[in-house]
C-alpha positions as semicolon CSV with decimal commas, in nm:
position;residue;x (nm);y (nm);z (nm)
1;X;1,803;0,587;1,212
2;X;2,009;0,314;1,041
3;X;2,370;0,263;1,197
4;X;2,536;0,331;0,850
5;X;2,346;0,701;0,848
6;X;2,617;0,777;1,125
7;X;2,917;0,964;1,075
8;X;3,200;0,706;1,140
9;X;3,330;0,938;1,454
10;X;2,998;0,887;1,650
11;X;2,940;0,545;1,500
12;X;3,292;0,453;1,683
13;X;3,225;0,606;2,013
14;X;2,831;0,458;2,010
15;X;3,074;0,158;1,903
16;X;3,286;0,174;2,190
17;X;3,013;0,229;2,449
18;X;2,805;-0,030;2,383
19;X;3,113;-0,273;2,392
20;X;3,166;-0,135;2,714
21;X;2,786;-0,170;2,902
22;X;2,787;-0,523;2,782
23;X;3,094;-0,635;2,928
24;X;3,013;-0,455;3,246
25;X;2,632;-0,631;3,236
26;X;2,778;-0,964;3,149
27;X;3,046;-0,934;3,431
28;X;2,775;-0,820;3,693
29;X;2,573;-1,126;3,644
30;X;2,871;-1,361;3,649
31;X;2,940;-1,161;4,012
32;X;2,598;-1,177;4,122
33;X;2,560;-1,562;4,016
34;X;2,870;-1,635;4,182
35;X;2,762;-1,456;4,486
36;X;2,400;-1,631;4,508
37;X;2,550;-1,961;4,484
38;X;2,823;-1,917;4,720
39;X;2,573;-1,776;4,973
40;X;2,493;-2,036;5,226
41;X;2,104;-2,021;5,262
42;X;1,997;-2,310;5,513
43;X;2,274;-2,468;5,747
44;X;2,103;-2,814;5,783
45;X;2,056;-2,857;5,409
46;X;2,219;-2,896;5,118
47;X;2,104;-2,657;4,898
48;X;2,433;-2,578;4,666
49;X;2,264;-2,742;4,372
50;X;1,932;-2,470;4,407
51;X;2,161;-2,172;4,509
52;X;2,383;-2,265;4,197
53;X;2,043;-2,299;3,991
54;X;1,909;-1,961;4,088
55;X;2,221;-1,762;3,989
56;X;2,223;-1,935;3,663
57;X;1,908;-1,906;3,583
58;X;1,812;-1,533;3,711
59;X;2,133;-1,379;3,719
60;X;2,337;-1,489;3,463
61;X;2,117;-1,584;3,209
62;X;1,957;-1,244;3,152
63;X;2,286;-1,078;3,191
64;X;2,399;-1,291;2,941
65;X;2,115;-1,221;2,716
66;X;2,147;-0,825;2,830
67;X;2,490;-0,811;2,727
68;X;2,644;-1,024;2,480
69;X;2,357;-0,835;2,180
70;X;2,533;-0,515;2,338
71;X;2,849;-0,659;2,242
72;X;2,783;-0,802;1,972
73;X;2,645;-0,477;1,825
74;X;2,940;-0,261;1,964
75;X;3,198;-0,433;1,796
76;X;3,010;-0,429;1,487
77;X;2,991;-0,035;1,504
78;X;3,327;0,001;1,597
79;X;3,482;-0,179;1,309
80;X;3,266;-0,054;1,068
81;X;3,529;0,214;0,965
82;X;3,527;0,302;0,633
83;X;3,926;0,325;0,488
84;X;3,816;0,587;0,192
85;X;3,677;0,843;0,450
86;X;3,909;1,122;0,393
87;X;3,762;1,269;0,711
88;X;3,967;1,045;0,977
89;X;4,303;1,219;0,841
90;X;4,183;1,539;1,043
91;X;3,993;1,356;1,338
92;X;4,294;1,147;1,370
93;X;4,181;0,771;1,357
């Protein structure tokens, strides 16, 4: 099913969703890298550089990569309103 095969009520809430789970996704892994590389692992050692490494690498990245398509496809559903569509007079948009 195409997006454009949706009526535009459903397209905006599918919209509206998405936009949501990707910021939530991206702003997990920007919590969970901040929390790995704030995390002191070894007391003796400095190991800031590989704790700050880690989060990048396996938290934020594939947040980042999780949630910014999300996004990126969520505001694309949501703006793709048509203004003809005599229909949004009665569902009120």
């Amino acid at each position: 099913m195409l997006p454009t095969d949706l009526d535009p009520a459903s397209r905006l809430k599918i919209g509206r969703a998405l936009l949501r789970v990707g910021i939530v996704v991206v702003l997990l892994g920007v919590i969970a890298a901040a929390a790995v590389a704030l995390t002191p692992t070894d007391p003796d050692t400095s190991t800031t550089t590989q704790n700050t490494q880690f989060g990048l690498v396996f938290c934020l990245g594939p947040a980042l990569l999780g949630g910014v398509p999300c996004i990126i496809v969520g505001r694309q559903l949501s703006k793709q309103d048509h203004p003809d569509d005599i229909g949004r007079l009665y569902r009120g948009f």
